[in-house]
C-alpha positions in Angstrom: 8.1 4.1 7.7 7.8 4.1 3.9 5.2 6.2 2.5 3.7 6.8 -0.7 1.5 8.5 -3.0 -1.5 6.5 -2.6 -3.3 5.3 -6.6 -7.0 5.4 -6.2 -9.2 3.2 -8.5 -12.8 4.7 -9.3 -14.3 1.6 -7.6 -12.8 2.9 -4.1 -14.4 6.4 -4.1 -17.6 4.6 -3.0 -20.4 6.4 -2.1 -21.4 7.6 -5.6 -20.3 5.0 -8.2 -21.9 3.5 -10.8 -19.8 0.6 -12.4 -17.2 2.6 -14.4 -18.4 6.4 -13.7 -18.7 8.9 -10.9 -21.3 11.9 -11.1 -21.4 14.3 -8.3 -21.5 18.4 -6.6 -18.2 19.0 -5.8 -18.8 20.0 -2.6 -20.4 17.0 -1.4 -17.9 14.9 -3.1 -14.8 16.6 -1.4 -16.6 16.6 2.0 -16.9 13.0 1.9 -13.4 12.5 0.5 -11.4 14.9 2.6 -8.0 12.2 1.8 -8.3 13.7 -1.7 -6.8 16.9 -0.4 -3.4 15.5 -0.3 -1.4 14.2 -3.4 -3.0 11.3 -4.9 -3.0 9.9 -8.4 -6.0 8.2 -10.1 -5.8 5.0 -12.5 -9.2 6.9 -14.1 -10.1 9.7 -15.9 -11.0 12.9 -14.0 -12.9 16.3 -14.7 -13.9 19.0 -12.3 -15.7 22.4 -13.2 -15.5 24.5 -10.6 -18.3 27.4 -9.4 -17.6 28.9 -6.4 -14.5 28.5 -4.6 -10.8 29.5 -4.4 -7.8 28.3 -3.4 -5.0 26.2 -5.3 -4.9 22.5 -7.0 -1.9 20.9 -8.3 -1.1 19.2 -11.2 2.1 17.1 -12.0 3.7 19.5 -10.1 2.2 22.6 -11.4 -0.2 24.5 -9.5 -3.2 26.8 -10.7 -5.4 28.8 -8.7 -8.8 27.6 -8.1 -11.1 30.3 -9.7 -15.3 30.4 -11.0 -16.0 28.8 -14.2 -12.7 27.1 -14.5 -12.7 23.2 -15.4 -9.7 20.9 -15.4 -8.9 17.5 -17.1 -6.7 14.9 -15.5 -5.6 11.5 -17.1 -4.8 8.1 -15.3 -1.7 8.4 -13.4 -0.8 12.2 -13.1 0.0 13.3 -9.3 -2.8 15.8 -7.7 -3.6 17.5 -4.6 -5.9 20.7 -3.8 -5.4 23.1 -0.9 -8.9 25.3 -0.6 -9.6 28.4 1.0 -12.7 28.1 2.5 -16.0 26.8 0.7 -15.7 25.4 -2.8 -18.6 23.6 -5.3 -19.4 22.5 -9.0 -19.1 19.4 -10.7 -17.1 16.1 -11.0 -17.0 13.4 -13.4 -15.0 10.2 -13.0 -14.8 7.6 -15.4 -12.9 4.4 -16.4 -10.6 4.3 -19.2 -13.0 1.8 -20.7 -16.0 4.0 -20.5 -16.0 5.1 -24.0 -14.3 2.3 -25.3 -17.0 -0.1 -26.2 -19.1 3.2 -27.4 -16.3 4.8 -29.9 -15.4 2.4 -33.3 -11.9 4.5 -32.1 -10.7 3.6 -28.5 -8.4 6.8 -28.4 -10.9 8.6 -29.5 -10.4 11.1 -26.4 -6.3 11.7 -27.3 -7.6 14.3 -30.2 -8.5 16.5 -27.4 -5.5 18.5 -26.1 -6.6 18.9 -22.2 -6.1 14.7 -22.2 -3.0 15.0 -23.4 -1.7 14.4 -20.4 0.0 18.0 -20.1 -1.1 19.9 -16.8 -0.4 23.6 -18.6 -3.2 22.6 -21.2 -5.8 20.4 -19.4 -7.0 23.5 -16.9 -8.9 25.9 -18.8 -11.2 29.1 -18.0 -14.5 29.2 -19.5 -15.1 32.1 -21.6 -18.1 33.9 -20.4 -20.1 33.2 -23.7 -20.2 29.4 -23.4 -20.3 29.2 -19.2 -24.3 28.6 -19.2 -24.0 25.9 -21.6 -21.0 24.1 -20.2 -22.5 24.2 -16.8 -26.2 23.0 -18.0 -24.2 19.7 -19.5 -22.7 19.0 -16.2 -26.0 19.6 -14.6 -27.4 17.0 -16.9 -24.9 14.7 -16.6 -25.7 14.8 -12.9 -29.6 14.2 -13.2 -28.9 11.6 -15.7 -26.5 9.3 -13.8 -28.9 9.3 -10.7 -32.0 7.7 -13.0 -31.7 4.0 -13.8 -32.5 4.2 -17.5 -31.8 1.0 -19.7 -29.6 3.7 -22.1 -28.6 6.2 -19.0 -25.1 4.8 -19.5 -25.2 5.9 -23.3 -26.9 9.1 -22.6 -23.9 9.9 -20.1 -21.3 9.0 -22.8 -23.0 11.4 -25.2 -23.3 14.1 -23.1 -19.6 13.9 -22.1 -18.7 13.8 -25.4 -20.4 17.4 -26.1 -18.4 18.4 -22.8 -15.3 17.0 -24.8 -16.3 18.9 -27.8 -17.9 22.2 -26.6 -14.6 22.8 -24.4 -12.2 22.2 -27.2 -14.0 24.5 -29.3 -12.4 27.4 -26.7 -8.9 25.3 -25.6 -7.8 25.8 -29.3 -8.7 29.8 -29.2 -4.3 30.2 -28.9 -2.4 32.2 -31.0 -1.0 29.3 -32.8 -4.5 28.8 -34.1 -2.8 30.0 -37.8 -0.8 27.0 -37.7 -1.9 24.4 -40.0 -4.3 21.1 -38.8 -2.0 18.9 -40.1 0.5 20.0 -38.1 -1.2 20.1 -34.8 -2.1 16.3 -35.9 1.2 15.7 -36.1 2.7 17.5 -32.8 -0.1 15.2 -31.6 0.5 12.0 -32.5 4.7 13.0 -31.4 3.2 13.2 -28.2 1.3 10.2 -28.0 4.4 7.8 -29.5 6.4 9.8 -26.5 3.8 8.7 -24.2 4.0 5.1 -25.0 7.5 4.7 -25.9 9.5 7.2 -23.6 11.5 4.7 -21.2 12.8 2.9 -24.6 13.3 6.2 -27.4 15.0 8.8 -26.4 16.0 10.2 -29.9 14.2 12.5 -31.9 15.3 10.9 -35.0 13.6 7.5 -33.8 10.4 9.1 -33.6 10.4 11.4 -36.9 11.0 7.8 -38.4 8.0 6.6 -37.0 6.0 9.6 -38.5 7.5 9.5 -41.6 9.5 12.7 -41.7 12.9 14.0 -41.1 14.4 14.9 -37.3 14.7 18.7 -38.9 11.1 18.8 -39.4 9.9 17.5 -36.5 12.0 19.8 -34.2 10.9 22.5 -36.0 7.2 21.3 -35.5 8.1 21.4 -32.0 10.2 24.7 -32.0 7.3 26.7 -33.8 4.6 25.0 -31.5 5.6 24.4 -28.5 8.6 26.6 -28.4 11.5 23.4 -27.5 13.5 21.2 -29.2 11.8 17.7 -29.9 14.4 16.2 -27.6 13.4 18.3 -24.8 9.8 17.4 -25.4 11.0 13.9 -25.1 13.0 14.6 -22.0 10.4 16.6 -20.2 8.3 13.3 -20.3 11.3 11.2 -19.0 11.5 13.8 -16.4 8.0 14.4 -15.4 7.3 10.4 -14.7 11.0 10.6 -12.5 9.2 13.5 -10.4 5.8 11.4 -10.0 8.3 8.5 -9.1 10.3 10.4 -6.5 7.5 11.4 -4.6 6.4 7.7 -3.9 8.9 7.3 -1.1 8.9 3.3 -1.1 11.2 3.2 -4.2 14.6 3.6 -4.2 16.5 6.2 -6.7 18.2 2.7 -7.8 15.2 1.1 -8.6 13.6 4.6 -10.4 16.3 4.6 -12.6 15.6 1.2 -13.5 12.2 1.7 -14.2 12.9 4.6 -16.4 15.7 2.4 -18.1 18.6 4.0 -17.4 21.8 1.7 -17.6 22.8 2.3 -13.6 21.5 5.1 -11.0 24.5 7.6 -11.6 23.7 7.8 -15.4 20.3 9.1 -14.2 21.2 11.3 -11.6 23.4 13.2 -14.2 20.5 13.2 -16.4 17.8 14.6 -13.7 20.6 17.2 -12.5 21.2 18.5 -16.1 17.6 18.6 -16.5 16.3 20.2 -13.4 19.5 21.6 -11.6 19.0 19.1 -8.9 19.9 15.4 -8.1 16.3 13.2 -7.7 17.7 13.3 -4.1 17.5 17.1 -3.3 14.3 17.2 -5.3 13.1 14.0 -3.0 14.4 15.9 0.1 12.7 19.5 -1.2 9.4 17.8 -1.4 10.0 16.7 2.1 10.6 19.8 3.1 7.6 21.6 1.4 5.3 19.1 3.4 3.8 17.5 0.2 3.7 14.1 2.3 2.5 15.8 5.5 -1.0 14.1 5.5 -0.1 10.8 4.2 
């Protein structure tokens, strides 16, 4: 039997939805979605702050321990799973990539904000002491609000996320590459998003530092002074990633990954996953086998 990672749309979690958002505790929202344990993606956007509770989640493959007053940020089509120990509660948001969109004169609008940059290592964060009160007062506002039936509760909600989005990155930019320049971070930035949209058809560096208007030399060392890589292994870390979310959904064939990721023919990108990861896409496949990531499905 084939089986996959399932895709859940925000219309499915049912219980609590309004049309394009979810508002509830944690801990009553896991205990009525216990499936959500096991690896899932979302087509929607999804934040959880946690308050109690420990444990791990995973994130595109990367997993962080589950601590107090820590809040992650997931966007449509990243590969998640959480593995508790014992009791665990806060808050969770869900909400449609449209939300916002017929609110903000700019529809990506939420891409300034590094934790949706689609990047697991920057999209769980620890609230600093100082700011926990506030952060967990908007959640527990944003709860109240979405159970009342206001004519402008919708807008309310989108304004009071957009504090969340705002308060949070006030602390997610307290890194030591805070010296670094705006411009430049505006520029890593909008690398990332062009990767984003464009990484099964350009591969090169050079293509992209075209599209920004600068040389490939100044755009790998934009990427070598902030991120510590290459550009072209920013670039392939993105072709790699979506292979991994791929290879986990056991009802495609390596043939017809490769295809999706445009490579000319399957051996092309074996080489290319091997060189990458030190592994072919089928010992990967076959090591998540073994690790039980599908057990539950």
């Amino acid at each position: 039997m084939k089986r996959e990672i399932p895709i859940y749309d925000i219309n499915n979690i049912s219980v609590f939805t309004k049309e394009d958002l979810l508002v509830s505790r944690f801990g009553t929202y896991t205990e009525s979605h216990k499936h959500l344990h096991y690896p899932h993606r979302h087509s929607f956007y999804h934040i959880v702050l946690f308050t109690e509770g420990s444990g791990n989640h995973t994130i595109d493959f990367r997993s962080f321990e589950v601590k107090p007053y820590q809040v992650y940020f997931m966007v449509p089509g990243q590969v998640h799973s959480w593995d508790f120990d014992g009791p665990v509660d806060g808050y969770v948001v869900n909400f449609s990539p449209v939300f916002f969109q017929s609110f903000l004169l700019l529809t990506n609008y939420l891409e300034k904000f590094s934790f949706f940059g689609g990047s697991a290592i920057d999209s769980v964060l620890d609230i600093p002491e100082k700011s926990r009160t506030d952060i967990e007062g908007l959640f527990a506002e944003i709860l109240r609000e979405s159970a009342g039936n206001s004519k402008l509760s919708d807008d309310y909600l989108r304004v009071l996320l957009l504090k969340v989005f705002l308060t949070v990155s006030r602390f997610a930019r307290d890194k030591p590459e805070n010296h670094v320049s705006s411009y430049n971070h505006t520029l890593l930035n909008t690398f990332q998003q062009m990767i984003e949209r464009n990484y099964t058809t350009l591969r090169l560096p050079k293509e992209y530092a075209e599209m920004l208007y600068i040389t490939p030399n100044h755009l790998n060392a934009l990427c070598k002074d902030l991120l510590g890589i290459s550009a072209g292994e920013v670039i392939r870390n993105r072709i790699v990633l979506e292979a991994k979310r791929l290879l986990v959904n056991m009802g495609l064939s390596i043939t017809e990954i490769s295809y999706q990721l445009n490579f000319n023919d399957n051996s092309y990108f074996t080489k290319f996953f091997k060189k990458q990861e030190g592994m072919t896409p089928e010992e990967f496949r076959k090591k998540a086998l073994k690790n039980d990531l599908y057990e539950n499905l």
